[in-house]
C-alpha positions in Angstrom: 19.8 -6.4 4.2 17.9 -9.1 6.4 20.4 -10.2 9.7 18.6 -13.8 9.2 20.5 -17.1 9.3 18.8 -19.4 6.5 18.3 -23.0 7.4 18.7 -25.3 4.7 15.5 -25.7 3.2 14.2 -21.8 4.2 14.8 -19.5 1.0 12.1 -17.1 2.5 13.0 -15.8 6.3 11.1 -12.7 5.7 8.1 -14.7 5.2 6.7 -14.3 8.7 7.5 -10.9 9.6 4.8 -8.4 9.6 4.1 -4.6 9.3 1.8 -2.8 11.8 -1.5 -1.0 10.4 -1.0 2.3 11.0 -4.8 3.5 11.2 -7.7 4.4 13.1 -11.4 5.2 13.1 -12.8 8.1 11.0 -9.0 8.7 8.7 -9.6 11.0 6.7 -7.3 8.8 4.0 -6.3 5.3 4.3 -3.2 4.6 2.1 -2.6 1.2 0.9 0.3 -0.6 -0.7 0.1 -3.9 -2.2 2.5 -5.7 0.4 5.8 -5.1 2.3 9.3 -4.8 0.6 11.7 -6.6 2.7 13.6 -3.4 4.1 10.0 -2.7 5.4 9.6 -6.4 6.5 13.4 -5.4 8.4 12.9 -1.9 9.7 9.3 -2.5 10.9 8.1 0.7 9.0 6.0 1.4 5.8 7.5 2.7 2.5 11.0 2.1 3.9 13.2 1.5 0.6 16.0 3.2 -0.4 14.2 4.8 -3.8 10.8 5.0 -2.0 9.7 8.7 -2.3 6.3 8.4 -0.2 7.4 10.2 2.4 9.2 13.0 0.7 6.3 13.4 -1.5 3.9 13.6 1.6 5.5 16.4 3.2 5.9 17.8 -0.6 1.8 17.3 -1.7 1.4 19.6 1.7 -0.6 16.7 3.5 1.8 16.3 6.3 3.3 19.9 8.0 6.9 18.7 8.4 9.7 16.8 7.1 8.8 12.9 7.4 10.6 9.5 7.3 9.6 5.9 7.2 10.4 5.8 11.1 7.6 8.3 11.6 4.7 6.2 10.1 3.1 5.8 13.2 2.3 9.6 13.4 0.1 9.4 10.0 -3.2 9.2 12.5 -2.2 12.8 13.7 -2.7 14.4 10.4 -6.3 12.0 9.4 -3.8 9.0 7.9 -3.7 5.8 8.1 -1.5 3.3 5.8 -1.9 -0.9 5.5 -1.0 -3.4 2.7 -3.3 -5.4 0.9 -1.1 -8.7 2.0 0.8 -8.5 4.8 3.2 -11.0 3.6 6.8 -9.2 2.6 8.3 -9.9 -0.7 11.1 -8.9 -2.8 8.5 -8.0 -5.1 5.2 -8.3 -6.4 5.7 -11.2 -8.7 7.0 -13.5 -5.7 2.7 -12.8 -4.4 0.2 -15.5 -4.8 -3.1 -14.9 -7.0 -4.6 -16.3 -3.8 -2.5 -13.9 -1.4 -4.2 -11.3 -3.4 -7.8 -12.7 -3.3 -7.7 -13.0 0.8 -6.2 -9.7 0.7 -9.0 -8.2 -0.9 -11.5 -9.4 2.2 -8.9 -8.1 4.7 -8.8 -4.8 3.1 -12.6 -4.7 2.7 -13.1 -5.2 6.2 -10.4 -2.4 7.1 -12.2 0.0 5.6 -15.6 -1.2 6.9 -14.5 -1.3 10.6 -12.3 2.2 10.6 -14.4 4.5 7.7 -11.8 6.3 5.7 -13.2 8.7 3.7 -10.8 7.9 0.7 -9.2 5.0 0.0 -5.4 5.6 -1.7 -4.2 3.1 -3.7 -0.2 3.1 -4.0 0.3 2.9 -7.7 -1.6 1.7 -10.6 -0.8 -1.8 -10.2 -2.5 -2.4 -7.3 -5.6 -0.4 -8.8 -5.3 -2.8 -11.7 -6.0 -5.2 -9.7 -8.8 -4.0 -7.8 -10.5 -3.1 -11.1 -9.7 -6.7 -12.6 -11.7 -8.1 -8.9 -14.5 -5.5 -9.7 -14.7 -5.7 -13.6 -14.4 -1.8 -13.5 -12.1 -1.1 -16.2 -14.7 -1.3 -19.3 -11.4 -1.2 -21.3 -10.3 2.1 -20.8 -6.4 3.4 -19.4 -6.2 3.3 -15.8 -4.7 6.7 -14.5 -4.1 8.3 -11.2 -6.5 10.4 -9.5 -9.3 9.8 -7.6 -11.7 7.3 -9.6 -15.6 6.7 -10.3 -15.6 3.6 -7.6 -16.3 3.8 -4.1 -15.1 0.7 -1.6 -17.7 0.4 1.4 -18.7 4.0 0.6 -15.1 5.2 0.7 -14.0 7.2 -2.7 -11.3 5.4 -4.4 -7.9 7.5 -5.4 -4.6 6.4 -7.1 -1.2 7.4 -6.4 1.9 7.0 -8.7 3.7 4.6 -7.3 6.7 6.3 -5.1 9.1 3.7 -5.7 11.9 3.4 -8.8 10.9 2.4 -11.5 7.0 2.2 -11.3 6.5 5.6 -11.0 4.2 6.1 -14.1 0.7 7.7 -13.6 -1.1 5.6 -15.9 -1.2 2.4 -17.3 -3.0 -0.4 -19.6 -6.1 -2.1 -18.5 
């Protein structure tokens, strides 16, 4: 895990570390997480856990040509990828996030897309969708599923992965 001596009152040294954007102008897909898990914080690289599958399931969907790793994230821009988080802040999970964190996150992302024009936007798992559709009052009540979705974000279409890690791997979810 983390190599980080705690001081006495810091119970979160992950806190500052950051993850580089992996993305340029005119990716074909941008795929976004909703932050950094702290062996991501650690290695430096995107979808780095131990029961993270998005890199197995890359190279398995066909999207990439060969066998990748977390270590090779900074490659996604040679096959029309890019990857970010909607807040950059690590955690050990998503309930240690902020409402607020999320709100910022939201302008970040928007921006993002704005400045580097993906031509899909990927949401990594339905939770993070949720939450898009909660900030857009999209759902009209109906399950939220993978698969790419009636919204468009700065003229981007919207799609939804299952998310690759554990436990939340479901493709759909309530409302």
């Amino acid at each position: 895990m983390l190599n980080v001596t705690l001081m006495a009152n810091d119970t979160k040294p992950w806190a500052h570390l950051r993850l580089k954007d992996r993305i340029r102008p005119g990716v074909r897909v941008l795929f976004v997480g909703i932050n950094p898990g702290l062996r991501s914080a650690e290695t430096g690289h995107h979808f780095a856990g131990y029961s993270n599958r998005f890199w197995k399931l890359l190279y398995e969907s066909g999207l990439v040509p060969e066998p990748i790793s977390y270590r090779d994230d900074g490659r996604l821009p040679e096959w029309g990828f890019g990857v970010t988080n909607l807040i950059a802040r690590p955690s050990p999970g998503i309930d240690d996030l902020e409402p607020a964190e999320y709100l910022k996150g939201w302008s970040i992302l928007e921006r993002k897309i704005k400045k580097f024009k993906p031509g899909v936007v990927a949401f990594v798992g339905v939770t993070l969708y949720r939450s898009f559709c909660l900030r857009a009052d999209a759902t009209n009540g109906k399950k939220l599923c993978v698969g790419i979705q009636p919204q468009t974000i700065q003229g981007a279409r919207v799609f939804v992965l299952p998310n690759p890690s554990g436990p939340r791997s479901g493709g759909c979810g309530r409302p």
